[in-house]
C-alpha positions as CSV (number, residue, x, y, z in Angstrom):
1,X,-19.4,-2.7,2.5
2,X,-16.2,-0.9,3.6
3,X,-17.7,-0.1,7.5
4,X,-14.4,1.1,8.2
5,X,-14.0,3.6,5.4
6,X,-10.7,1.9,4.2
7,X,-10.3,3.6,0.5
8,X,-12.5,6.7,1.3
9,X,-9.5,7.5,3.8
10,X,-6.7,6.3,1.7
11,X,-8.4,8.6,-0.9
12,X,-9.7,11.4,1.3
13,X,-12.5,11.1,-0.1
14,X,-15.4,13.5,2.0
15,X,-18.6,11.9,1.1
16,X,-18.8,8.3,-0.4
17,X,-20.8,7.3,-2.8
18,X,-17.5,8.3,-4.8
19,X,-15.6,6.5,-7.2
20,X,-11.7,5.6,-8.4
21,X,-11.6,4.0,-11.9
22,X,-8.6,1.7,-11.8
23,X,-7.7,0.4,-15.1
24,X,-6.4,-3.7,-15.5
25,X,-3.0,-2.6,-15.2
26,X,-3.8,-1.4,-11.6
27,X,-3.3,2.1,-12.7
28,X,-5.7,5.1,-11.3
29,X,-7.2,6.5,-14.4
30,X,-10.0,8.9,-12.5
31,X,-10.8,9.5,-9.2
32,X,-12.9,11.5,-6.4
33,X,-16.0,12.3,-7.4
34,X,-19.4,11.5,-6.8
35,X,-20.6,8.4,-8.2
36,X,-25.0,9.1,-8.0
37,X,-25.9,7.3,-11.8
38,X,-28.6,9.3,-12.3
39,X,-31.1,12.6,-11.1
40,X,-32.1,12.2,-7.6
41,X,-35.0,14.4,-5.6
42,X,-36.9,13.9,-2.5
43,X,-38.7,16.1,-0.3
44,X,-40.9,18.6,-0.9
45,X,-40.7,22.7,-1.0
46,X,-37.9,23.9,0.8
47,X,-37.4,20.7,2.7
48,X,-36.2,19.6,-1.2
49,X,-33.2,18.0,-2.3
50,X,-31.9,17.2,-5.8
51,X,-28.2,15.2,-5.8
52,X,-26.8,13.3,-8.4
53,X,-26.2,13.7,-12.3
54,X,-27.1,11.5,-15.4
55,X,-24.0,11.9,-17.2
56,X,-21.6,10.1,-15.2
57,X,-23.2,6.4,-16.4
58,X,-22.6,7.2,-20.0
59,X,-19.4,8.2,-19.1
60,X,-18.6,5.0,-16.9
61,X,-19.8,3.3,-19.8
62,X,-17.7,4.8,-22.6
63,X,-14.6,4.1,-19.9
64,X,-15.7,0.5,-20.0
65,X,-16.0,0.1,-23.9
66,X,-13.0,2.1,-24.8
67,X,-10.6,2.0,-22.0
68,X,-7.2,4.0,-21.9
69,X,-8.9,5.7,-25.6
70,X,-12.1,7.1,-23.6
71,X,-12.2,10.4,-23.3
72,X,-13.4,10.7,-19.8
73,X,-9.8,9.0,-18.3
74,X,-7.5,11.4,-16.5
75,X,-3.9,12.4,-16.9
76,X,-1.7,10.8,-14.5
77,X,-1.0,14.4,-13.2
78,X,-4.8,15.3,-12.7
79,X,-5.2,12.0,-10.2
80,X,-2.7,13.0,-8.6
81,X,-3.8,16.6,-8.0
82,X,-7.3,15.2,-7.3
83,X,-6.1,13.3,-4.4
84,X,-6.5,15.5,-1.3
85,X,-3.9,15.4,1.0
86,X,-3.9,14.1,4.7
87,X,-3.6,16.3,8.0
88,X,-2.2,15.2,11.0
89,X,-5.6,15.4,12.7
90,X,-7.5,13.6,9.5
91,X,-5.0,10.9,10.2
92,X,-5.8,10.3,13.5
93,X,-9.9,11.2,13.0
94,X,-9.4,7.8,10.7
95,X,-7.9,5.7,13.4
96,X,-10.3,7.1,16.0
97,X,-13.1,6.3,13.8
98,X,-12.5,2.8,13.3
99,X,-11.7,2.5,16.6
100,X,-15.5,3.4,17.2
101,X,-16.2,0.9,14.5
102,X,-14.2,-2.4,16.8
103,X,-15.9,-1.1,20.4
104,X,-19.4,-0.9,18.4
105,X,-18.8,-4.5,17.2
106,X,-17.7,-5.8,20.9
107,X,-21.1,-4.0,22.0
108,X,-18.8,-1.1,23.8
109,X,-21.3,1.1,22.8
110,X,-20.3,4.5,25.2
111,X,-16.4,3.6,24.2
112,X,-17.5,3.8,20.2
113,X,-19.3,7.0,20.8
114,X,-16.8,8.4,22.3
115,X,-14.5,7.5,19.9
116,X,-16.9,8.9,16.7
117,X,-17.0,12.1,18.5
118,X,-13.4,11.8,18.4
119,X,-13.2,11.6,14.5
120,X,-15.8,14.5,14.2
121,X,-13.7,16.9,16.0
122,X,-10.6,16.1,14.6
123,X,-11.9,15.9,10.9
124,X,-15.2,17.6,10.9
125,X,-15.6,18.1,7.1
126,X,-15.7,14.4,6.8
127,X,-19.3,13.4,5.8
128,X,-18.4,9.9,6.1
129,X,-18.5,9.8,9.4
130,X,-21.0,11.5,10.2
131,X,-23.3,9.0,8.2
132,X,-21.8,5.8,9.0
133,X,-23.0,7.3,12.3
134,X,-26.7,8.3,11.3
135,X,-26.6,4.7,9.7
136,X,-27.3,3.4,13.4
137,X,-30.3,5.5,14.0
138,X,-34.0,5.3,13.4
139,X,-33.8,8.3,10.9
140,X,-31.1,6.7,8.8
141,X,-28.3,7.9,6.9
142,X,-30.5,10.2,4.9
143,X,-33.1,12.1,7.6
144,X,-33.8,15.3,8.7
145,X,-30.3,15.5,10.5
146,X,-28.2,14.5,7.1
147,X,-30.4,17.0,5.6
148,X,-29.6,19.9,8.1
149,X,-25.8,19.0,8.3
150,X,-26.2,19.0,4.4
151,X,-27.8,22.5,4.4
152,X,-24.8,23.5,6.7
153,X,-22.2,22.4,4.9
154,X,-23.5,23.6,1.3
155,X,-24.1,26.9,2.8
156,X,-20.5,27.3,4.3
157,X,-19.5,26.6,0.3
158,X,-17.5,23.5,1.3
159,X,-17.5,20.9,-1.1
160,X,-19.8,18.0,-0.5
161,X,-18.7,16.2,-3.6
162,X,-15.9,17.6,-6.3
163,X,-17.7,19.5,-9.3
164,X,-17.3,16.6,-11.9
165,X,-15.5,17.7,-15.2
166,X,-17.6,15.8,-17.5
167,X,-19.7,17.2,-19.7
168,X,-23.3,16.1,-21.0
């Protein structure tokens, strides 16, 4: 488990599961997206959520037999254009947040909260932390306030996970 979010910041990524293939040579050969195997739905009506596609296995896959010749690996250029650049505030929302992370594991609980808050104000479009937070409730990472933050953020058109550019 990366607790503190160590390649989802050095990435940027916004919501992990997501994924960086890294070839044997240690070279970056596809990066930020999300990394769901298959279909997903739970919940019922408009309480419903669907997340997740089934072709990025077969894809994985066909990385994994074929390497650098798979059709799914991306141009140095496109990783590097698929990397999202750091602000000044996402910096620090990084530091604050695993800040929270050392005063939680010293049982400073108020001193972690404070410092969570911290890296919500100062990088709010970071799912991360908000469910590395939820994690340490009853409800879970995945309860009824994931899903109303969810229904927020899909309904301001921000991008929860980046489209994927594989086809089925």
């Amino acid at each position: 488990m990366d607790e503190n979010h160590l390649i989802s910041s050095a990435f940027n990524f916004v919501n992990v599961p997501s994924a960086a293939w890294i070839d044997e040579t240690g070279q970056i050969v596809r990066i930020d997206e999300g990394t769901y195997s298959m279909l997903h739905s739970f919940g019922e009506g408009e309480q419903a959520i669907s997340f997740g596609t089934n072709v990025y296995e077969p894809a994985l896959k066909d990385w994994v037999a074929k390497g650098a010749d798979s059709e799914y690996v991306q141009s140095a250029a496109t990783v590097a254009g698929n990397i999202r650049q750091h602000t000044a505030d996402q910096q620090k929302a990084d530091a604050a947040f695993r800040l929270g992370n050392l005063f939680r594991r010293h049982g400073q609980e108020a001193k972690a909260d404070e410092y969570w808050e911290m890296a919500r104000a100062l990088n709010p479009d970071s799912v991360n932390f908000i469910r590395q937070n939820l994690t340490l409730t009853e409800e879970g990472s995945a309860g009824e306030t994931f899903r109303e933050m969810m229904g927020e953020y899909v309904s301001a058109g921000r991008d929860y996970y980046r489209p994927l550019d594989i086809k089925p």
